[in-house]
Biopython code that builds the backbone (N, CA, C, O; Angstrom):
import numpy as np
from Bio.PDB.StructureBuilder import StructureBuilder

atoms = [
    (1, "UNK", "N", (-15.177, -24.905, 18.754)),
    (1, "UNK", "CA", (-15.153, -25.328, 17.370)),
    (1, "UNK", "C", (-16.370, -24.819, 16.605)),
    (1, "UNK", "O", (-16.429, -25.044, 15.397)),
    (2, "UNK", "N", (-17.323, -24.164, 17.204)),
    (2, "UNK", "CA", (-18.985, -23.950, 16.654)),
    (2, "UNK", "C", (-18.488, -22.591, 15.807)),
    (2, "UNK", "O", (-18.653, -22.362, 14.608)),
    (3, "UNK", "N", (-17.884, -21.836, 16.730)),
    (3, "UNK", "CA", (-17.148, -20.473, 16.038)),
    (3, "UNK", "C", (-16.447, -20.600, 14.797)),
    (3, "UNK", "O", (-16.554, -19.720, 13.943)),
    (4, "UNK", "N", (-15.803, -21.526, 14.637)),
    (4, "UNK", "CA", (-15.054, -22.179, 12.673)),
    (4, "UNK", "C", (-16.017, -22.515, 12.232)),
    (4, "UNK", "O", (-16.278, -21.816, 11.252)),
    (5, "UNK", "N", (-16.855, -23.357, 12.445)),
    (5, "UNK", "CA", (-17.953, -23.921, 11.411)),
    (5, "UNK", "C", (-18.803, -22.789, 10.852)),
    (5, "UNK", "O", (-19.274, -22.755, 9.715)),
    (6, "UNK", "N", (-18.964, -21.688, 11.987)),
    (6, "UNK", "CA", (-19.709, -20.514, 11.675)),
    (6, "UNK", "C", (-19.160, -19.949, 10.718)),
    (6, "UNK", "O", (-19.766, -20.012, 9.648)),
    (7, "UNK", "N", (-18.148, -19.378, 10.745)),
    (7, "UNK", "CA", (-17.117, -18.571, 10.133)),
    (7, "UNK", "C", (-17.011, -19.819, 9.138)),
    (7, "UNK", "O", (-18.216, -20.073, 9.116)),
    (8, "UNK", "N", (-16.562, -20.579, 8.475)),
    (8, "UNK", "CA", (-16.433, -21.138, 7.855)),
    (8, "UNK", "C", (-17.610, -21.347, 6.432)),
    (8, "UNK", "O", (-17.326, -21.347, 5.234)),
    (9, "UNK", "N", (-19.030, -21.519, 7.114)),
    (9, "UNK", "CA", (-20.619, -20.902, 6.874)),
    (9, "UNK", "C", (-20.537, -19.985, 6.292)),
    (9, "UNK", "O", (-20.515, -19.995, 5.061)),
    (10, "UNK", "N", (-20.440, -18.503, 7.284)),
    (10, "UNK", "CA", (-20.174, -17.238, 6.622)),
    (10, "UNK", "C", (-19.382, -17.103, 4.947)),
    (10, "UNK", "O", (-19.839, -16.597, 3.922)),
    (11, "UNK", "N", (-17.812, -17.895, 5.240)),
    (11, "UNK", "CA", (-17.538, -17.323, 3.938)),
    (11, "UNK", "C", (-18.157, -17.663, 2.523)),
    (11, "UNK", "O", (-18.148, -17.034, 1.465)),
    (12, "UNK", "N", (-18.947, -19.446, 3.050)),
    (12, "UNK", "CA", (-19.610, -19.982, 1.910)),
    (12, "UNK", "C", (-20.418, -19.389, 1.586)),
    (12, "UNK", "O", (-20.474, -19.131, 0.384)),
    (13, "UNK", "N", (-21.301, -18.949, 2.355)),
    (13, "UNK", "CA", (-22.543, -17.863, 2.187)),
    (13, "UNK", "C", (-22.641, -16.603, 1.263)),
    (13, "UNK", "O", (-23.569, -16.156, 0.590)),
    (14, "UNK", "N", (-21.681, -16.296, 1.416)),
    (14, "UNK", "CA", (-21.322, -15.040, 1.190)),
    (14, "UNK", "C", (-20.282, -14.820, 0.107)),
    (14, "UNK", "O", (-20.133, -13.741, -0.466)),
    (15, "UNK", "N", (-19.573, -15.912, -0.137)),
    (15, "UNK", "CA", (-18.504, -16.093, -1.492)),
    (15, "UNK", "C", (-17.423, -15.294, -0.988)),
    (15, "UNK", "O", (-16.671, -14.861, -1.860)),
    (16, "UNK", "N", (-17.191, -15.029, 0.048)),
    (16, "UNK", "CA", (-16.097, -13.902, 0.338)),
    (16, "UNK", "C", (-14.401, -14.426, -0.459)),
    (16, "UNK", "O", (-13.556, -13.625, -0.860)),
    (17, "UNK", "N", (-14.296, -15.823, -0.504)),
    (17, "UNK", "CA", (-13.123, -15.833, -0.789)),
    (17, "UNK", "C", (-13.170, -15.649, -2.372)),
    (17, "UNK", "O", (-12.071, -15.331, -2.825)),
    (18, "UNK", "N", (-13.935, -15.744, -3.087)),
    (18, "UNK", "CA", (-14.256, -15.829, -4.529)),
    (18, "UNK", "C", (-14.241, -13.964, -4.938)),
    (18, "UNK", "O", (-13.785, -13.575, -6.014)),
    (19, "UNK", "N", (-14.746, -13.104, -4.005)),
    (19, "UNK", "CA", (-14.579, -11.457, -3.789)),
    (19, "UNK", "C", (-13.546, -11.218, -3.944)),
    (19, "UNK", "O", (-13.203, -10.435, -4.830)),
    (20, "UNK", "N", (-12.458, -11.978, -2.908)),
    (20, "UNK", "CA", (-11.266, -11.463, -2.483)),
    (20, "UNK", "C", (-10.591, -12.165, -3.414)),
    (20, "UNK", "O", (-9.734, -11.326, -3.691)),
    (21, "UNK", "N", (-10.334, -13.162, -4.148)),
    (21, "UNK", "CA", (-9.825, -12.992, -5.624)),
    (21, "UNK", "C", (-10.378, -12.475, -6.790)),
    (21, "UNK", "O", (-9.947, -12.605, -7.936)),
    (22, "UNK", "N", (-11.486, -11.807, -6.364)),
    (22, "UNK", "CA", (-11.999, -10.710, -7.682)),
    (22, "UNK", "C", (-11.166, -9.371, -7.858)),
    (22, "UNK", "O", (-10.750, -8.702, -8.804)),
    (23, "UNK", "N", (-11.126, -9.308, -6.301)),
    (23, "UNK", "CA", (-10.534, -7.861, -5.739)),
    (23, "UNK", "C", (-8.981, -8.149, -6.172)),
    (23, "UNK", "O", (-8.653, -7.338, -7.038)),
    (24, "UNK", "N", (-8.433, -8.619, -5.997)),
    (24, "UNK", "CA", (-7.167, -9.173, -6.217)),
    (24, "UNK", "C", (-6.778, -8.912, -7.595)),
    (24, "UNK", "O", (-5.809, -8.219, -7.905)),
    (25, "UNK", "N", (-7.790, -9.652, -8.648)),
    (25, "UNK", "CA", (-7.492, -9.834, -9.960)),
    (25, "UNK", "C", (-7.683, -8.370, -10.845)),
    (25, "UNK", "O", (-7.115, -7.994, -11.870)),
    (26, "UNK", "N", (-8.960, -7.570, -9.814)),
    (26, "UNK", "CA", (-9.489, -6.677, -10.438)),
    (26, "UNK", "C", (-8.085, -5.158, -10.115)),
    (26, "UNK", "O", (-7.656, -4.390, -10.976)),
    (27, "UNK", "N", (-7.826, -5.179, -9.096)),
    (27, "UNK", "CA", (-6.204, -4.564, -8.672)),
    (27, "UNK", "C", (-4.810, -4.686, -9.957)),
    (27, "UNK", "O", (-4.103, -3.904, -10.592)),
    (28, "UNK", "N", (-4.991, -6.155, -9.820)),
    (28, "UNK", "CA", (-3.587, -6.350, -10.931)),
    (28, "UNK", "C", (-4.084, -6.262, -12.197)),
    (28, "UNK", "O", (-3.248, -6.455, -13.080)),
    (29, "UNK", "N", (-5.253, -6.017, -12.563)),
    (29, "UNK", "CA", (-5.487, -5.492, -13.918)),
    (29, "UNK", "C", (-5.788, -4.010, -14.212)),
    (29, "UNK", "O", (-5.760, -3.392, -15.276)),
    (30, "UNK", "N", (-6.111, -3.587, -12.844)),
    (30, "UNK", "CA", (-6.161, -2.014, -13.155)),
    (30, "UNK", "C", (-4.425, -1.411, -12.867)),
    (30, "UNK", "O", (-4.313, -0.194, -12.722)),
    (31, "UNK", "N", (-3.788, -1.839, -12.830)),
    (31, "UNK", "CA", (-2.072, -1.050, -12.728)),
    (31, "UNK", "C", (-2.175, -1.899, -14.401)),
    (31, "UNK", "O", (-2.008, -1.038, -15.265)),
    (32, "UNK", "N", (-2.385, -3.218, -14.990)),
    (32, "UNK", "CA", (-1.911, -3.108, -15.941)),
    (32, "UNK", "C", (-2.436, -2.280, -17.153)),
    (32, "UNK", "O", (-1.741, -2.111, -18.155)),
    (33, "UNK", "N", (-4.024, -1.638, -16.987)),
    (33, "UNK", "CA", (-4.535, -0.960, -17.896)),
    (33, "UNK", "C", (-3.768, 0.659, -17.783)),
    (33, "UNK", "O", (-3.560, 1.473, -18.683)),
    (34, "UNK", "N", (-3.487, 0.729, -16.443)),
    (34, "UNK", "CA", (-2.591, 2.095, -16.146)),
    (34, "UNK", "C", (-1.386, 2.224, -16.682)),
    (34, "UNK", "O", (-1.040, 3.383, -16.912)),
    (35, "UNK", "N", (-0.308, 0.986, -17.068)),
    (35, "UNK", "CA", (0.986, 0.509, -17.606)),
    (35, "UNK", "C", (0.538, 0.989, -18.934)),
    (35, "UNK", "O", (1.254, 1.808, -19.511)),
    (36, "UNK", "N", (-0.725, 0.520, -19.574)),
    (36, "UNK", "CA", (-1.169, 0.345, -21.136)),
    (36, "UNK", "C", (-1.179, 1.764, -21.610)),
    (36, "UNK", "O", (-0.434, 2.260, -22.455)),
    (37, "UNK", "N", (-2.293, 2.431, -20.824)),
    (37, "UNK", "CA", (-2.057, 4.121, -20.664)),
    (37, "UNK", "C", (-1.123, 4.536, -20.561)),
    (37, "UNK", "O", (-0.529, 4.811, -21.604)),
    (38, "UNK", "N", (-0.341, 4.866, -19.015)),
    (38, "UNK", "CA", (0.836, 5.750, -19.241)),
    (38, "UNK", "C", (2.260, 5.389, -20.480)),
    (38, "UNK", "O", (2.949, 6.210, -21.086)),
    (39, "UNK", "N", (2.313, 3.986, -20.519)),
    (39, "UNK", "CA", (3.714, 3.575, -21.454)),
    (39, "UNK", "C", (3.939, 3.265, -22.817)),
    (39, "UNK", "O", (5.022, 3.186, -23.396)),
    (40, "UNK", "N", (2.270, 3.020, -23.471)),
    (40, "UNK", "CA", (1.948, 3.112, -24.910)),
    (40, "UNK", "C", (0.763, 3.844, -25.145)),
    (40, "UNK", "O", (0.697, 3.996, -26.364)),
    (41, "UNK", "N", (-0.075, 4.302, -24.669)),
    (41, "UNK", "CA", (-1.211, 5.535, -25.686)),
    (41, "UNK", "C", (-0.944, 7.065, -25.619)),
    (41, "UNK", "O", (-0.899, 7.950, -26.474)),
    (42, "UNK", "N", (-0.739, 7.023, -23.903)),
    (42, "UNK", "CA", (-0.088, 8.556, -23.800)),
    (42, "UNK", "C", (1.285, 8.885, -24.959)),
    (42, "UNK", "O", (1.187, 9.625, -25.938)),
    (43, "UNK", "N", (2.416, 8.199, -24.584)),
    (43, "UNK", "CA", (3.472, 8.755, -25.799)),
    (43, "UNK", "C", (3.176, 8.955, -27.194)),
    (43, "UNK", "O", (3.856, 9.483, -28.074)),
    (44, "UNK", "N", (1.545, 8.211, -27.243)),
    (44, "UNK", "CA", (1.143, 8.703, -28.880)),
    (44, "UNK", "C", (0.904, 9.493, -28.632)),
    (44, "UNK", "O", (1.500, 10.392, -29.223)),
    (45, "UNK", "N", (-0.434, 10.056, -27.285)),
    (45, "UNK", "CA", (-0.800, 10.931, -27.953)),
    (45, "UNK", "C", (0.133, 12.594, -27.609)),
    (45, "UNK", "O", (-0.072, 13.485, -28.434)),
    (46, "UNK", "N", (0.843, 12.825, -26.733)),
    (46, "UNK", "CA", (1.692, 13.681, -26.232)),
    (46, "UNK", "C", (2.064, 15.132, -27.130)),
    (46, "UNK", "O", (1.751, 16.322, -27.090)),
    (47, "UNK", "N", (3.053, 14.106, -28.065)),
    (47, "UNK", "CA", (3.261, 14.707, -29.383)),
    (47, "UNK", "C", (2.464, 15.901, -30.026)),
    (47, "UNK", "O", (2.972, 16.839, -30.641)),
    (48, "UNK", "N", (1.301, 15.728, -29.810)),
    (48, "UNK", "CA", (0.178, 16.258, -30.262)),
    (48, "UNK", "C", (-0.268, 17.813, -29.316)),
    (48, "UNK", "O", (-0.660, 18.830, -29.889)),
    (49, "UNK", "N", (-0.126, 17.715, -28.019)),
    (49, "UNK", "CA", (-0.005, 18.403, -27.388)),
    (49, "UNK", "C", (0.959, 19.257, -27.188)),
    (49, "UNK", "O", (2.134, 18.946, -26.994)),
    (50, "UNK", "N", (0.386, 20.684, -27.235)),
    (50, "UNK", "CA", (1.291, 21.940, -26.827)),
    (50, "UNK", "C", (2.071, 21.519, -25.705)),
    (50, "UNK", "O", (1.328, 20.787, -25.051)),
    (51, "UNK", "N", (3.333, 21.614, -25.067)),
    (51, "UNK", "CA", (3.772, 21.739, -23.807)),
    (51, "UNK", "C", (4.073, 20.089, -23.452)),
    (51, "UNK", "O", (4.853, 19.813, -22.540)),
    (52, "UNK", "N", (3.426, 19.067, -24.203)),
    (52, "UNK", "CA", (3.663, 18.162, -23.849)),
    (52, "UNK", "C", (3.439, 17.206, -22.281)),
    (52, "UNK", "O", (3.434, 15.984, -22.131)),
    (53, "UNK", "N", (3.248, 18.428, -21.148)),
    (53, "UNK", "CA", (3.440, 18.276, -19.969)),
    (53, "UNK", "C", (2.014, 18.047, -19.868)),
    (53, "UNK", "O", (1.729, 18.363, -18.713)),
    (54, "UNK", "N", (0.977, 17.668, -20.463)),
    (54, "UNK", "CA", (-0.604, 17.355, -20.473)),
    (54, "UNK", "C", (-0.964, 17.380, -18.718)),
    (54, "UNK", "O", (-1.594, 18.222, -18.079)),
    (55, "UNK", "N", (-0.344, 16.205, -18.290)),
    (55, "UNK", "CA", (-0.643, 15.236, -17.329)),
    (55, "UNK", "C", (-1.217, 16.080, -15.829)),
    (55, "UNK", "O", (-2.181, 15.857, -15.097)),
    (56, "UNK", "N", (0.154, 17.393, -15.782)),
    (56, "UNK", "CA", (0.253, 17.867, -15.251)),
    (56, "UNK", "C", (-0.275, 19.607, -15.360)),
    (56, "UNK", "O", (-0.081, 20.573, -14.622)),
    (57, "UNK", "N", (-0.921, 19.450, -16.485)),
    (57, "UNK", "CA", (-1.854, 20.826, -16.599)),
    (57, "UNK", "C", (-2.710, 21.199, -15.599)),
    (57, "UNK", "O", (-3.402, 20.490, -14.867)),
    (58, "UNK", "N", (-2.558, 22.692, -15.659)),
    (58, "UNK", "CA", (-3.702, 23.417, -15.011)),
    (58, "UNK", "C", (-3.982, 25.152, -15.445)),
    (58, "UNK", "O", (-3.209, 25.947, -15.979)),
    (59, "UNK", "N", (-5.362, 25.330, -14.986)),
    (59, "UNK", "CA", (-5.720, 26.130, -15.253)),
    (59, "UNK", "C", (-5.781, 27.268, -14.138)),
    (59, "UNK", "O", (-6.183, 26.846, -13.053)),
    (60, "UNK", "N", (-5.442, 28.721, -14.185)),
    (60, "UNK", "CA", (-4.857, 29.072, -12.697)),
    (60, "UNK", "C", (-6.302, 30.146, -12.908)),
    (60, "UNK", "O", (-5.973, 30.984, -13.747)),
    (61, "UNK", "N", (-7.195, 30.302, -12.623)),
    (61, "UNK", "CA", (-8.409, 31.055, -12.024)),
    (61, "UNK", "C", (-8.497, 32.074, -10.830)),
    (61, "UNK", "O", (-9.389, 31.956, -9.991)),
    (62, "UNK", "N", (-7.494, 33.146, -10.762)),
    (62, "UNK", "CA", (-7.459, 33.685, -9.625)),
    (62, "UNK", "C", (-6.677, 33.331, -8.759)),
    (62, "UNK", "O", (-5.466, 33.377, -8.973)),
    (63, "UNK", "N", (-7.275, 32.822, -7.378)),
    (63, "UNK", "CA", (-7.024, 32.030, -6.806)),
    (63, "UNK", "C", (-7.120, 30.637, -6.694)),
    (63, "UNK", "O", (-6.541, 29.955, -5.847)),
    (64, "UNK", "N", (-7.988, 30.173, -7.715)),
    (64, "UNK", "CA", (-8.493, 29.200, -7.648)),
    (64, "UNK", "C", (-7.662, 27.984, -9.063)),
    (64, "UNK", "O", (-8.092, 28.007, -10.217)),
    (65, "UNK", "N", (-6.427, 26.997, -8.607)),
    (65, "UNK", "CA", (-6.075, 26.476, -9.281)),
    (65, "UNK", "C", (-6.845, 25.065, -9.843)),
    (65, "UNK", "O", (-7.290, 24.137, -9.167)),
    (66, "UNK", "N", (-6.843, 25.233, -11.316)),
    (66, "UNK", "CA", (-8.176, 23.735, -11.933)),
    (66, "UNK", "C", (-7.090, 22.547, -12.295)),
    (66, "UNK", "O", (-6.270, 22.692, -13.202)),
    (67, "UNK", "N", (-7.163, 21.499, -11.584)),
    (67, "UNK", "CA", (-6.125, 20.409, -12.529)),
    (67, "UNK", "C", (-7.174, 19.329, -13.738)),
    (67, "UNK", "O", (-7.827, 18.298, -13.577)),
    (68, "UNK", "N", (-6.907, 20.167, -14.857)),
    (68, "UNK", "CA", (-7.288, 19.522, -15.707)),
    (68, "UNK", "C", (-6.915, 18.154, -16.755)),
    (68, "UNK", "O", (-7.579, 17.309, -17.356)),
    (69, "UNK", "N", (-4.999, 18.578, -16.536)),
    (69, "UNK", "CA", (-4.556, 17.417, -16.814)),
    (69, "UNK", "C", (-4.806, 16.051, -15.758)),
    (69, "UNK", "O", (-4.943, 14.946, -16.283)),
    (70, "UNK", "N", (-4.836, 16.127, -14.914)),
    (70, "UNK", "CA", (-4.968, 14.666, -13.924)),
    (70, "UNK", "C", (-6.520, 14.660, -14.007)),
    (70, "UNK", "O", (-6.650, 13.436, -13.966)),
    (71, "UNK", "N", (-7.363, 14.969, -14.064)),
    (71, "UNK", "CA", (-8.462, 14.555, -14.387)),
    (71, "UNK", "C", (-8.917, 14.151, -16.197)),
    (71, "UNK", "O", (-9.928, 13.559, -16.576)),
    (72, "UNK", "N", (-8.020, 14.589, -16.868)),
    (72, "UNK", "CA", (-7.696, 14.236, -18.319)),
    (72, "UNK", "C", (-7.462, 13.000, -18.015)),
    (72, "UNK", "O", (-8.253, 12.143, -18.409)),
    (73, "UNK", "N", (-6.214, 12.603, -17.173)),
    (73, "UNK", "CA", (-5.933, 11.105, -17.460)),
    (73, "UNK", "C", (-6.546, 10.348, -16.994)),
    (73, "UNK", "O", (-6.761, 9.263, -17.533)),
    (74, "UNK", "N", (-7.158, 10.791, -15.502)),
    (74, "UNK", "CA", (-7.675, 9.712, -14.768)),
    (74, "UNK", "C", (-9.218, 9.048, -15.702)),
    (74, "UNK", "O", (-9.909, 8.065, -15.433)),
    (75, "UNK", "N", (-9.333, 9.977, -16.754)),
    (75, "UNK", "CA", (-10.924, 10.066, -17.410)),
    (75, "UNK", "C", (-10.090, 9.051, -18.480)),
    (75, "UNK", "O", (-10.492, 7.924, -18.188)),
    (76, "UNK", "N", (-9.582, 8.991, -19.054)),
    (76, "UNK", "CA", (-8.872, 8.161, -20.295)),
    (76, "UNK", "C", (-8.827, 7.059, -19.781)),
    (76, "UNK", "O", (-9.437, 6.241, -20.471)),
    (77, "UNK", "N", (-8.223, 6.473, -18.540)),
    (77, "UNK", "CA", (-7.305, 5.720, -17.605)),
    (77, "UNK", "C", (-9.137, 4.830, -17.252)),
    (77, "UNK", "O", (-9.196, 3.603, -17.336)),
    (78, "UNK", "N", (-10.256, 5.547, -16.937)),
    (78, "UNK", "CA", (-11.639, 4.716, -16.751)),
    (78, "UNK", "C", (-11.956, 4.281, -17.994)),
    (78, "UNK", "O", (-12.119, 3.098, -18.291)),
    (79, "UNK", "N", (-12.062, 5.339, -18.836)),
    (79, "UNK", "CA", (-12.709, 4.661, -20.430)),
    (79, "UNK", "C", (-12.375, 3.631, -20.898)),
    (79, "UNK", "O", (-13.126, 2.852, -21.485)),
    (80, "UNK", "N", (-10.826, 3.439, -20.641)),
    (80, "UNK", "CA", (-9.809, 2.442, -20.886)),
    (80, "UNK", "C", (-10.352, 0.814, -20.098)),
    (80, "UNK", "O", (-10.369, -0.318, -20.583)),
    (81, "UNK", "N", (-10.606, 1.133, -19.217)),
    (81, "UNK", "CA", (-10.581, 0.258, -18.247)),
    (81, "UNK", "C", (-12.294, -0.213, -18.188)),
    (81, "UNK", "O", (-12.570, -1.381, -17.913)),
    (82, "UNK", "N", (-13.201, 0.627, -18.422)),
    (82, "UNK", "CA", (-14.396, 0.296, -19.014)),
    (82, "UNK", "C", (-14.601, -0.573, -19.957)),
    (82, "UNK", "O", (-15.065, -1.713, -20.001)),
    (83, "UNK", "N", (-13.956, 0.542, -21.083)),
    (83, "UNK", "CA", (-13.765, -0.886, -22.182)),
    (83, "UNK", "C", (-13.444, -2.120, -22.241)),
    (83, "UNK", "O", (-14.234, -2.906, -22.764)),
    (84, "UNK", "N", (-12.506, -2.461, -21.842)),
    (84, "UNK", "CA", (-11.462, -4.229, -21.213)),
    (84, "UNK", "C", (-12.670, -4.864, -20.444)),
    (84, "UNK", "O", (-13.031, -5.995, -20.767)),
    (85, "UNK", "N", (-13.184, -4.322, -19.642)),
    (85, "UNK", "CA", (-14.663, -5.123, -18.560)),
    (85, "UNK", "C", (-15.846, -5.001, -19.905)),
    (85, "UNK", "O", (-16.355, -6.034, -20.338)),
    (86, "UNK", "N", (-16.100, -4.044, -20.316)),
    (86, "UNK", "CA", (-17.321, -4.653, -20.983)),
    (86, "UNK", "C", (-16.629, -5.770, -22.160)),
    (86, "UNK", "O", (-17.191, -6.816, -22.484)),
    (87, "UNK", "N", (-15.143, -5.249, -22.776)),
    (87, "UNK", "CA", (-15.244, -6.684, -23.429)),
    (87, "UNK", "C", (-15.151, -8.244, -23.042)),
    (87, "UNK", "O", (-15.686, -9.233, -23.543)),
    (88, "UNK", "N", (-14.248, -8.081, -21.934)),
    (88, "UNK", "CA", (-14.597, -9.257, -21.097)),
    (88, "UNK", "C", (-15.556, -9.685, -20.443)),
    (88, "UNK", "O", (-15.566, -10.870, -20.112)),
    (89, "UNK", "N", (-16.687, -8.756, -20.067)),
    (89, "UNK", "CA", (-17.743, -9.259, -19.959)),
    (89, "UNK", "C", (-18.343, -9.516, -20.945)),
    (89, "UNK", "O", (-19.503, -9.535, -20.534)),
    (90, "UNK", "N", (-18.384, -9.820, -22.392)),
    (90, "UNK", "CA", (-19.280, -9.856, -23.672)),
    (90, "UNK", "C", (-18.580, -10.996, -23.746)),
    (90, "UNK", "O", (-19.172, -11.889, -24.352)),
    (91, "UNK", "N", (-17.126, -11.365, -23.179)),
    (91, "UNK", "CA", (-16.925, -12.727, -23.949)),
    (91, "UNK", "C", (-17.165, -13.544, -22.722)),
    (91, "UNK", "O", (-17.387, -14.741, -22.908)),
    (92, "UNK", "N", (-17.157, -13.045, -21.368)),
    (92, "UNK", "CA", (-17.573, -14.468, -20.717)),
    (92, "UNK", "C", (-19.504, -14.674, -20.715)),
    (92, "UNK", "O", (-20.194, -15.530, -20.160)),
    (93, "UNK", "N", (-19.774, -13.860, -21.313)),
    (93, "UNK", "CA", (-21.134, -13.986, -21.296)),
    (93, "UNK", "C", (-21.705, -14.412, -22.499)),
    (93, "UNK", "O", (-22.883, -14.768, -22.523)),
    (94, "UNK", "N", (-20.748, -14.418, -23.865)),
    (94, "UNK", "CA", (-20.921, -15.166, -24.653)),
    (94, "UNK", "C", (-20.983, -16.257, -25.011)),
    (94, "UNK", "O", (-21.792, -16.851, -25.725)),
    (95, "UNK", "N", (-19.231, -16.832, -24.007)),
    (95, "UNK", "CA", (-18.876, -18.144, -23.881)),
    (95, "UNK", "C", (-20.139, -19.016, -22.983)),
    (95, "UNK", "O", (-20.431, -20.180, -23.259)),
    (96, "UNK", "N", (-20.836, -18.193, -21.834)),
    (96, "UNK", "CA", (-21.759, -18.979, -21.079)),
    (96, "UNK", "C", (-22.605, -19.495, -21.968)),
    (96, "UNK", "O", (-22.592, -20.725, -22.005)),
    (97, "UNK", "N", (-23.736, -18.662, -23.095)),
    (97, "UNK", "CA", (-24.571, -18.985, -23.677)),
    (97, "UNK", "C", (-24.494, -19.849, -24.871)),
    (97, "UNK", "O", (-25.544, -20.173, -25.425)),
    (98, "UNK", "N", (-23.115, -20.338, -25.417)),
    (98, "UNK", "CA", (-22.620, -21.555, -26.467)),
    (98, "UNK", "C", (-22.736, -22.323, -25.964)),
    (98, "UNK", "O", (-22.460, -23.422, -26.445)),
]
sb = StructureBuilder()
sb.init_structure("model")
sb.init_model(0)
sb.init_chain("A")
sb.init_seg("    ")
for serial, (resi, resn, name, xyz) in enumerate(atoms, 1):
    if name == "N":
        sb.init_residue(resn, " ", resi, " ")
    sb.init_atom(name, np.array(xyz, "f"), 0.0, 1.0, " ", f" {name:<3s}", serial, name[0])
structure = sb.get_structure()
């Protein structure tokens, strides 16, 4: 029984279960900032683009192929997702100090 109390210790110590619903929460909000991206900002901005096929651009260098579209999105897809954390962090850090 010394082995549960330990382990039991450990997770208090350490907040692990409070992590593992961070990790959790922080997962189901990054597919929904990815939903937000691919299913309403991209179709704005698309239009706008030659070829339309952005996502999947590249640049062919020889031998050497550049994927510029998937690093296009994946860069939009952080900014995106930057933004949402610093504003949620400004409001739970606002709400603390009222």
């Amino acid at each position: 029984m010394k082995i549960f109390s330990e382990f039991k210790e450990f997770l208090n110590e350490y907040k692990v279960i409070g992590l593992a619903v961070a990790f959790v929460i922080g997962v189901a909000a990054t597919a929904l900032v990815k939903s937000i991206v691919d299913n309403i900002i991209m179709p704005l901005i698309t239009p706008w683009i030659p070829g339309g096929a952005w996502e999947t651009a590249t640049l062919t260098i020889g031998r050497v192929v550049i994927g510029w579209g998937p690093f296009l999105s994946a860069l939009i897809n952080f900014l995106i997702i930057a933004v949402v954390v610093f504003f949620i962090a400004k409001f739970m850090v606002g709400a603390e100090k009222k």
